[in-house]
C-alpha positions in Angstrom: -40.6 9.8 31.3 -37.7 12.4 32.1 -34.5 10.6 32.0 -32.4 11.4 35.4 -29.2 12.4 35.4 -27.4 8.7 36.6 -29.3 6.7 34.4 -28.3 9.4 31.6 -24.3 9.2 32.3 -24.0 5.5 32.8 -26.1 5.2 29.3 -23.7 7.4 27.8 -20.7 5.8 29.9 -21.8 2.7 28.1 -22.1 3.5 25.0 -18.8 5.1 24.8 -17.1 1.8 26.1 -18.5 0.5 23.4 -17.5 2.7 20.6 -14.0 2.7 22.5 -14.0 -1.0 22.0 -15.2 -1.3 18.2 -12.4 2.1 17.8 -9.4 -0.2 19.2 -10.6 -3.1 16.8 -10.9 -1.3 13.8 -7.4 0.5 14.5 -5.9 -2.9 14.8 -7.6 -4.1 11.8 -5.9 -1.1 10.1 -2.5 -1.8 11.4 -2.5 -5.1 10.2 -3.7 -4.0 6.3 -1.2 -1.1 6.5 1.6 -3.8 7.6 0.5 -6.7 5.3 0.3 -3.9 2.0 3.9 -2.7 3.6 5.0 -6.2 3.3 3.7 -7.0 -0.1 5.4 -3.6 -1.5 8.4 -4.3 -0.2 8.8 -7.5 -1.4 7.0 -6.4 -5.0 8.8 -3.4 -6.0 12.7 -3.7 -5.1 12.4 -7.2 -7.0 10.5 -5.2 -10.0 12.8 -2.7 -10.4 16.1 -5.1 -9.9 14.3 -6.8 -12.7 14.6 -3.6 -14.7 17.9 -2.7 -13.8 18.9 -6.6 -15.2 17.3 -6.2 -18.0 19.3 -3.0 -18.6 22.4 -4.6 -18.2 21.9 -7.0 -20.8 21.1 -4.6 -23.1 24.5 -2.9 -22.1 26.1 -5.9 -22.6 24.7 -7.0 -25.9 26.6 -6.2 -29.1 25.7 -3.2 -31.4 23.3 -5.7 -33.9 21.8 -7.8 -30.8 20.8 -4.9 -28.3 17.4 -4.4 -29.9 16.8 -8.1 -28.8 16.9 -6.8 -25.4 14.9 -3.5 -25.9 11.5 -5.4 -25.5 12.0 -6.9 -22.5 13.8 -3.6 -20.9 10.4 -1.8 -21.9 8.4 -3.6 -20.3 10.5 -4.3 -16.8 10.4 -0.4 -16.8 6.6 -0.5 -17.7 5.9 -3.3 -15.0 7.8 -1.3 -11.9 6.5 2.2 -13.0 2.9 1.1 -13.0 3.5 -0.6 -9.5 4.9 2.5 -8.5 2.2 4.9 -9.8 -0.5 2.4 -8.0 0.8 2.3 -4.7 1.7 5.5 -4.7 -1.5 6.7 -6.3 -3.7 4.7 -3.3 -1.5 6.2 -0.3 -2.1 9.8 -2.3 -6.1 8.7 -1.9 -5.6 8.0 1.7 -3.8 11.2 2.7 -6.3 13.5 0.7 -8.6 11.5 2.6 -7.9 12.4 6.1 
């Protein structure tokens, strides 16, 4: 049986609502990730690389004999906020050759 041309548009008008609707909840569901992983790296990162930076100034601090006390602990603060660096950055590289 032909399909006329009312039934045809309000099928189409109806489907189209629908994908409309399912568009406006996955671009909400996206907003919230994108503000929830904002959130998490700005919480994670300033305090990783303060951490670093602390670490540094002890090892300014310490004496000529004692600064290779501090060394260990500076190389990994540095190792700890340039990998969460490299991730986040790395996953928001993804995204944009993505689009």
């Amino acid at each position: 049986m032909a399909e006329d041309r009312k039934s045809y548009q309000q099928k189409m008008e109806e489907r189209l609502r629908r994908l409309g609707a399912r568009i406006d909840e996955l671009l909400k569901e996206v907003e919230v990730r994108a503000r929830e992983e904002y959130r998490r790296l700005s919480e994670t990162l300033p305090q990783k690389l303060k951490k670093a930076q602390e670490e540094l100034e002890r090892l300014k601090a310490a004496g000529d004999e004692a600064w290779t006390e501090f060394r260990p602990g500076l190389e990994h603060a540095w190792t700890d906020v340039k990998d969460a660096w490299e991730k986040a950055s790395e996953r928001f590289r993804r995204r944009r050759e993505e689009e």
